[in-house]
C-alpha positions in Angstrom: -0.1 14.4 26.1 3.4 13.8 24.4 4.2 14.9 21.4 3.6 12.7 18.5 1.4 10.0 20.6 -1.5 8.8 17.9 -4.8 9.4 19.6 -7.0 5.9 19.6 -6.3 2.6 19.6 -3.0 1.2 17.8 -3.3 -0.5 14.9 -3.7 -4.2 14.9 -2.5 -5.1 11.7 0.6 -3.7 10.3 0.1 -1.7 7.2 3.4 -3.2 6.0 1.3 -6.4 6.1 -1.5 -5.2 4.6 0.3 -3.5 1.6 1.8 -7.1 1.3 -1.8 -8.2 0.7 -2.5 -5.6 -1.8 0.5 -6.6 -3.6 -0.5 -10.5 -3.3 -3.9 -9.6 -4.7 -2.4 -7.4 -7.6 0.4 -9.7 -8.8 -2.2 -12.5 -8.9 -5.6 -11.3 -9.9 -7.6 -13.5 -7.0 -10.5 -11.7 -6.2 -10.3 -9.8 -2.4 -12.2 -12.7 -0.2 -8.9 -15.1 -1.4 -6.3 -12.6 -0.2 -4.7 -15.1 2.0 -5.6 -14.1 5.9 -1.7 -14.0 7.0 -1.8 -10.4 5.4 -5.0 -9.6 7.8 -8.7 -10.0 6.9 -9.7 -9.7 3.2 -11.6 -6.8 4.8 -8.9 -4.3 6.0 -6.7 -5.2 3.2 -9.2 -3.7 0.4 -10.3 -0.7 2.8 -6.4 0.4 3.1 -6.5 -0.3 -1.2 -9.8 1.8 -1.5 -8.5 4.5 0.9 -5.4 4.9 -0.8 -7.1 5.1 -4.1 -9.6 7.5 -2.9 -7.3 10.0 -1.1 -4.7 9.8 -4.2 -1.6 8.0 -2.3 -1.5 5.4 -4.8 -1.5 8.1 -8.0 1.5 9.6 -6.0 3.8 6.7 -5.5 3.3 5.6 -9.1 4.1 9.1 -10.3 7.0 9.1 -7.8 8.6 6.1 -9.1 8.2 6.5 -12.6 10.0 10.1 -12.2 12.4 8.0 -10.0 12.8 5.7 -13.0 13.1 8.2 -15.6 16.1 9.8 -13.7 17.7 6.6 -13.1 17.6 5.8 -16.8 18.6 9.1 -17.8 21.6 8.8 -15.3 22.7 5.7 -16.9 22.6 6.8 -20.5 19.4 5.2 -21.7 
């Protein structure tokens, strides 16, 4: 097998799409089953949410990009 072919089946929704929906559903407080289906089923957007949340990627961007921020202000004389 070639390196750095993904064993199983490709994805069918784009995870760009789906953290489109988590954003939707964050900005405006609808409840999951209302995320609008053009960022994939209500379903697959709130598993990628939970396993984000469960396996800490979430905790990491935040921290990320509020070091990110604090540098940026820093830089600028804040």
């Amino acid at each position: 097998m070639p390196k750095g072919a993904r064993a199983g089946r490709p994805p069918v929704w784009p995870r760009r799409r789906l953290i489109g929906g988590i954003r939707f559903r964050v900005r405006t407080g609808v409840p999951w089953r209302d995320v609008p289906v053009e960022y994939g089923p209500w379903g697959r957007v709130y598993d990628l949410f939970r396993r984000w949340q469960r396996n800490g990627t979430w905790h990491r961007i935040l921290t990320r990009l509020h070091f990110w921020l604090m540098r940026r202000a820093r830089s600028r004389g804040s």
